[in-house]
N, C-alpha and C positions, 0 to 999 in steps of 0.2 A: 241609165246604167253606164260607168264607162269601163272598160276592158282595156286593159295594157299586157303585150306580150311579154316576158322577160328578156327575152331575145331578140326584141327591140329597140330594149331604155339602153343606153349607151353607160361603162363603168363609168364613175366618178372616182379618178386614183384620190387616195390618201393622201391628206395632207398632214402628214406627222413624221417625228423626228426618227430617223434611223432606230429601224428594227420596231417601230410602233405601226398600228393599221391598218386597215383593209379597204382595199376598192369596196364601194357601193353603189346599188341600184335603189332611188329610191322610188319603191312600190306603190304605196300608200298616196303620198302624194301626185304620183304621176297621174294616178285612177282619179283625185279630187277626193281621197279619205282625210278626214277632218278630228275626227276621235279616236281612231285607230291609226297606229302607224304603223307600216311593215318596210322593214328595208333586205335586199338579198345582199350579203358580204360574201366575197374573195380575199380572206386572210393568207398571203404568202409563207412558204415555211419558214419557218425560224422568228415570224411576226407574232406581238401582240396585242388584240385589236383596240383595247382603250386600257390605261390607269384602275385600278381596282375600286371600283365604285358601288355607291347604291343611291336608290332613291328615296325621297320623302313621300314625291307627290305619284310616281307614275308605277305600274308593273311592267315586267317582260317577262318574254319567255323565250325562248332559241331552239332551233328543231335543226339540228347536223344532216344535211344534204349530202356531203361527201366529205372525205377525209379523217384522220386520225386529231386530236388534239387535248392539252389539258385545260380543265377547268375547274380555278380556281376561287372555293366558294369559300371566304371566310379566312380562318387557315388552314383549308382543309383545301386538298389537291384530288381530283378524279380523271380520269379518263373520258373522254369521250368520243365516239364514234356515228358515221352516218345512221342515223335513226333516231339517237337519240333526241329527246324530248326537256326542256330544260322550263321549272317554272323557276321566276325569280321576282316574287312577291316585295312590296316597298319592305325597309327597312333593312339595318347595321347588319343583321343576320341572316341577309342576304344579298352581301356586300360579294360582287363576283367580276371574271375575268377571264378571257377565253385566249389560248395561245397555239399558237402551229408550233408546236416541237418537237413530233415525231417524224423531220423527215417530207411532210406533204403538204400540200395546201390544204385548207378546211373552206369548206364553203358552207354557210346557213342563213338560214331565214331569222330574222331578230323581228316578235311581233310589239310591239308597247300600246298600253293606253296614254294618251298627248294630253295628258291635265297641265294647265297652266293657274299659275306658275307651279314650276317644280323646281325643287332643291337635289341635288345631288354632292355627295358626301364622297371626296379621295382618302380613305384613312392612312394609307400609306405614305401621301406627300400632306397630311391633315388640313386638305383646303374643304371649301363649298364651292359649289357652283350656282349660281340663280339663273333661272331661266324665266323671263316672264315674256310674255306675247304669245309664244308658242312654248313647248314641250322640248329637250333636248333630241336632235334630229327633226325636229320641226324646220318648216322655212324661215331662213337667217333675215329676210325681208319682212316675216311678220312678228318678228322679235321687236321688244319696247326696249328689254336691258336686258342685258346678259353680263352675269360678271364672274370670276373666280377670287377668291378670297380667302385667304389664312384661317384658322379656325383659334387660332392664339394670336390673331392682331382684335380678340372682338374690344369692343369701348361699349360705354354704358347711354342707356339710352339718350339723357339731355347731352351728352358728348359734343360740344359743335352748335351745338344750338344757341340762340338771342333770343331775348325779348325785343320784340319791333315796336315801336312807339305806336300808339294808339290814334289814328285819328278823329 
């Protein structure tokens, strides 16, 4: 069994553009979880911690530790507060976003199942994401390919393709 303190994995700041992102701790990995993944975020106020997403392949859920913030599921805006409980099941219509702009930091627990590959869906900038090796938030080291992609650059399937001479 391995045990990790929270108060021992060191942040990992954010690597995103001004006013995007939240420090992370990652949980799951640290313990050697492999199907479940848990990470703990420090969302800064006035931050929001990714692009409006959803999944094909994986679920989450989010449990608000501390702080005020909204959360944006779909086009629909909520409130949320320390307690709450968040599920966010694959799929368009559960396409979400979580933001500090009341003012505070938010901090919570983000849990997912890490199915590879997973597809993840931006509708608002309408890219994909691929993720294959590992799951989004999985380790970048156990990744094969990861790409982002237009959803109005797609070509059809022989696109690109040859016939190779036959030996």
């Amino acid at each position: 069994m391995r045990v990790v303190q929270t108060e021992e994995l060191p942040w990992e700041p954010a690597s995103a553009p001004e006013g995007w992102g939240a420090d992370r701790k990652r949980l799951a990995a640290a313990s050697g979880g492999r199907e479940l993944g848990a990470s703990l975020y420090r969302l800064p106020a006035g931050r929001t911690s990714f692009p409006l997403h959803f999944h094909h392949g994986n679920e989450e859920a989010i449990f608000v530790m501390s702080g005020v913030g909204t959360l944006r599921l779909g086009d629909a805006e909520q409130e949320v507060r320390a307690g709450a409980w968040i599920s966010l099941p694959r799929g368009a219509e559960h396409a979400h976003q979580l933001t500090a702009d009341k003012g505070e930091e938010v901090v919570y627990l983000c849990v997912s199942t890490m199915h590879s590959p997973d597809i993840t869906e931006y509708p608002d900038s309408g890219k994909l994401g691929l993720f294959a090796g590992s799951a989004p938030g999985g380790s970048v080291a156990d990744r094969t390919r990861v790409g982002f992609y237009r959803i109005d650059d797609a070509t059809s399937y022989w696109q690109g393709e040859e016939v190779l001479p036959r030996k």
